[in-house]
C-alpha positions in Angstrom: -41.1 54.3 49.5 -39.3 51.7 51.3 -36.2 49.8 50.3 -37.3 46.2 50.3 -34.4 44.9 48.5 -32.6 43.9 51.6 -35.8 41.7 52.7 -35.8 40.0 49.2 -32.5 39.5 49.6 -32.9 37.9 53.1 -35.4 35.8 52.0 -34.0 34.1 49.3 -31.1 33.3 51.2 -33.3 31.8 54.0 -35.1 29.5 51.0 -31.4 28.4 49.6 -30.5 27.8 53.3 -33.4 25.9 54.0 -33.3 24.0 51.0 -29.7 22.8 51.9 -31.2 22.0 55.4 -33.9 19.9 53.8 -31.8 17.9 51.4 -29.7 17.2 55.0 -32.8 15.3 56.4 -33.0 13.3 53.2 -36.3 15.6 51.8 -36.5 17.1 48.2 -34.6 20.7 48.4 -35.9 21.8 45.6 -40.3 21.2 46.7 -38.5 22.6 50.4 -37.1 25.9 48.6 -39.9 26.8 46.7 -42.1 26.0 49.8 -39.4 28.4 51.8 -40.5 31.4 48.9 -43.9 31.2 50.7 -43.7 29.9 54.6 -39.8 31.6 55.4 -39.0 31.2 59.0 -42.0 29.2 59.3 -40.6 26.6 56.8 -37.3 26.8 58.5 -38.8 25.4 61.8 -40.6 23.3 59.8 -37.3 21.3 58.4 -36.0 21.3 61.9 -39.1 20.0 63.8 -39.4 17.5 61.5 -38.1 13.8 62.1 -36.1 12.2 58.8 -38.6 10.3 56.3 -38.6 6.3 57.2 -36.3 5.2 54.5 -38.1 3.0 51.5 -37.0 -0.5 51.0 
């Protein structure tokens, strides 16, 4: 068997990371972390790709 505590390890960091990256661009960390537990990287690019939300008046 394989040791796959490192991956989960790396993974959750990446999730807390992007979360922090979200709540940046003015987006919910929380909804962006728990998204990050299933996309990873993918949600990472995600965040970055992605302009700020228009502001609400």
């Amino acid at each position: 068997m394989g040791d796959t505590g490192g991956y989960s390890v790396g993974w959750l960091t990446l999730s807390l990371i992007n979360a922090g990256l979200a709540q940046g661009k003015g987006r919910s960390g929380l909804n962006w972390f728990l998204a990050s537990l299933l996309l990873g990287p993918f949600a990472t690019f995600l965040i970055v790709v992605w302009d700020r939300p228009a502001p609400r008046r």
